[in-house]
C-alpha positions as CSV (number, residue, x, y, z in Angstrom):
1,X,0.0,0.0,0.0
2,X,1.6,3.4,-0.7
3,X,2.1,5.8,1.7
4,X,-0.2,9.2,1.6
5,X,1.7,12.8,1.5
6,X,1.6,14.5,4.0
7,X,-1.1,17.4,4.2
8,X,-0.7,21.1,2.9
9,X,2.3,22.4,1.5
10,X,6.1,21.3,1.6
11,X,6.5,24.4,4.1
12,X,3.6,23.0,6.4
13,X,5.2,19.6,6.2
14,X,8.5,20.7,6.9
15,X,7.4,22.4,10.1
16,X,5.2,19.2,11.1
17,X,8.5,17.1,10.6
18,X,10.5,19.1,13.1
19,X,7.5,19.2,15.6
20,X,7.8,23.0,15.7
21,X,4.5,24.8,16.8
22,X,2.7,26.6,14.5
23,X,-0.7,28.1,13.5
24,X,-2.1,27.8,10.2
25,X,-4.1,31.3,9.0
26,X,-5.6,30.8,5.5
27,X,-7.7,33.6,3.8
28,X,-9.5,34.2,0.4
29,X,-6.5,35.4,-1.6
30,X,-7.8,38.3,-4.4
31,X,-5.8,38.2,-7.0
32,X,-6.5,41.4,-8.2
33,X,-5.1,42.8,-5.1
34,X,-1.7,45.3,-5.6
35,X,0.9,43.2,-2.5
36,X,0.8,39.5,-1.4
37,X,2.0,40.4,1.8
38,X,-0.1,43.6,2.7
39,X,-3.4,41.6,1.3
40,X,-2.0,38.9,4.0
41,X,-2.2,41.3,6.5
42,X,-5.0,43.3,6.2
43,X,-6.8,39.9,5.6
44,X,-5.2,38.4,8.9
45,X,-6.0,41.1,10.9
46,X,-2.4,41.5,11.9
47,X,0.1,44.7,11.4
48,X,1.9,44.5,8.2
49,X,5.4,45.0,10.2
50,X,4.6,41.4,11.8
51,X,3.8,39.7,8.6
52,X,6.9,38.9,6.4
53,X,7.7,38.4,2.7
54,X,10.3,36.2,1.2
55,X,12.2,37.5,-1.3
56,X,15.4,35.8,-3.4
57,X,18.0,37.5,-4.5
58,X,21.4,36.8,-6.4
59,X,24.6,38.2,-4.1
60,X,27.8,37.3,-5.8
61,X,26.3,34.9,-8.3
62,X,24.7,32.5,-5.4
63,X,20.9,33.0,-4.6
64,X,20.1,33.8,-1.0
65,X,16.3,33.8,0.7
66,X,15.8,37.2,2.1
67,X,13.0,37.4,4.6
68,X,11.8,41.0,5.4
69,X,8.5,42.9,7.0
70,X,5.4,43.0,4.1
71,X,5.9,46.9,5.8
72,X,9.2,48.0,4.2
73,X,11.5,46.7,1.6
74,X,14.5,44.8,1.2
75,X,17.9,46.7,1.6
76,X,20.2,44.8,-1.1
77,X,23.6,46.5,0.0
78,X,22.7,45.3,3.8
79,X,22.0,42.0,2.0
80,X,24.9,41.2,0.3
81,X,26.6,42.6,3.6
82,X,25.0,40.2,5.7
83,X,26.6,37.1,3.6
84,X,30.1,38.6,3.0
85,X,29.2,39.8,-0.2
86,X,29.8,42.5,-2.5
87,X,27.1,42.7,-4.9
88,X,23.1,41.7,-4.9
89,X,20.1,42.1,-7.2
90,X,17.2,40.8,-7.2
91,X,16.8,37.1,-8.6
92,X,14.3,36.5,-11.5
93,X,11.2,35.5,-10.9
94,X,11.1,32.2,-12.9
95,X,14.4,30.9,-11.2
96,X,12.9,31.8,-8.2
97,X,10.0,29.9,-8.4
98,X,12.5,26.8,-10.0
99,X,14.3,26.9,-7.6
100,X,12.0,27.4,-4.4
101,X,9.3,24.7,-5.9
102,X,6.9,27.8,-4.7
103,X,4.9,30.3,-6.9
104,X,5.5,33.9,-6.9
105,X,3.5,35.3,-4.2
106,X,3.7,32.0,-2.2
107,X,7.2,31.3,-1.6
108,X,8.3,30.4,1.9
109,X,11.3,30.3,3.6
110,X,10.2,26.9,4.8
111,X,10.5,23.6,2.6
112,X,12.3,24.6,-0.6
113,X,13.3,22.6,-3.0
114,X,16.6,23.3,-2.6
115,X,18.3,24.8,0.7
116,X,19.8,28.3,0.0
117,X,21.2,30.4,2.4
118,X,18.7,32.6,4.4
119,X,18.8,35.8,6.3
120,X,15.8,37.4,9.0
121,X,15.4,41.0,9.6
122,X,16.3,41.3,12.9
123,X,12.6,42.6,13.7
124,X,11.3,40.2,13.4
125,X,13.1,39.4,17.2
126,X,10.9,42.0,18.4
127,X,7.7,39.8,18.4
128,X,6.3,36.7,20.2
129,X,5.4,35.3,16.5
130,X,5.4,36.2,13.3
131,X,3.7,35.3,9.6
132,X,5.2,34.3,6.5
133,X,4.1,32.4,3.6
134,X,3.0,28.3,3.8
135,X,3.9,28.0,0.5
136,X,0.7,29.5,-1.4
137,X,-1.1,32.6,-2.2
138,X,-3.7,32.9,0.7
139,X,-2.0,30.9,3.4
140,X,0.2,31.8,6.2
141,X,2.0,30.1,8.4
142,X,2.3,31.7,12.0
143,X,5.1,30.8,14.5
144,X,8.0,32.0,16.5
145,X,10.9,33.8,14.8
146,X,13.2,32.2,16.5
147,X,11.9,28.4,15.3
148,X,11.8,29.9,12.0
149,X,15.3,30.7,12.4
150,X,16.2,27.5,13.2
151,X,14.6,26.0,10.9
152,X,16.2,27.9,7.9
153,X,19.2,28.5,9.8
154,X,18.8,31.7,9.1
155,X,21.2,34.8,10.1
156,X,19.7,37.7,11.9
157,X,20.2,41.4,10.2
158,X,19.0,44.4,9.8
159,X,18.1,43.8,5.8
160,X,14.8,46.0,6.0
161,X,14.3,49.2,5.0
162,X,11.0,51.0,6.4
């Protein structure tokens, strides 16, 4: 008999795997709506500074997961800076969803295809919990920033910009 999958997305299997707590927070994703992440958090309920958008982006030719509030933007410089590097830009979509196994919109930092480097702004230190993608448009994943961390053995910086 074969075995069944388990349930959800690789990101919600990922965090099952590791026994790490979690909430999942789904909502009826528009897609006519301008952001992904401030649609997540308007729909959620929850301030946009807690609720976190991963980006990928090329620094020095190798792709690194960059995971910043829906509130601001991503500081490349402080990027490539947080890695040792000298140089980043933002990676093309397609090889970003290649390479992730995730949709634009939907990527996690949780249960790639393939395990890339990955760096937190540091606040999201500042809450008990935060949000970020389950691996598809209209589904969030809520847990603490520090099991998220470990989880993607991620590196804490201030990559952010308000």
């Amino acid at each position: 008999m074969a075995r069944k999958k388990p349930a959800g997305t690789p990101a919600i299997a990922a965090l099952t795997a590791a026994g790490t707590a979690f909430t999942v927070r789904a909502y009826e994703h528009d897609p006519a709506h301008p952001s992904y992440g401030e649609e997540a958090a308007q729909a959620l309920g929850v301030s946009p500074a807690q609720v976190f958008k991963t980006l990928l982006a090329d620094v020095d030719g190798s792709l690194v997961v960059a995971v910043v509030p829906v509130s601001g933007s991503l500081d490349l410089k402080a990027l490539a800076a947080a890695v040792g590097g000298k140089r980043a830009a933002m990676a093309d979509p397609a090889l970003a969803e290649r390479t992730t196994g995730y949709v634009r919109g939907g990527i996690s930092p949780l249960g790639q295809r393939k395990r890339l480097r990955t760096v937190l702004d540091v606040s999201a230190s500042g809450f008990a919990t935060i949000c970020v993608s389950a691996g598809r448009r209209g589904l969030e994943v809520e847990l603490a920033p520090s099991d998220l961390a470990a989880l993607t053995t991620a590196t804490l910086s201030p990559i952010g910009r308000p």
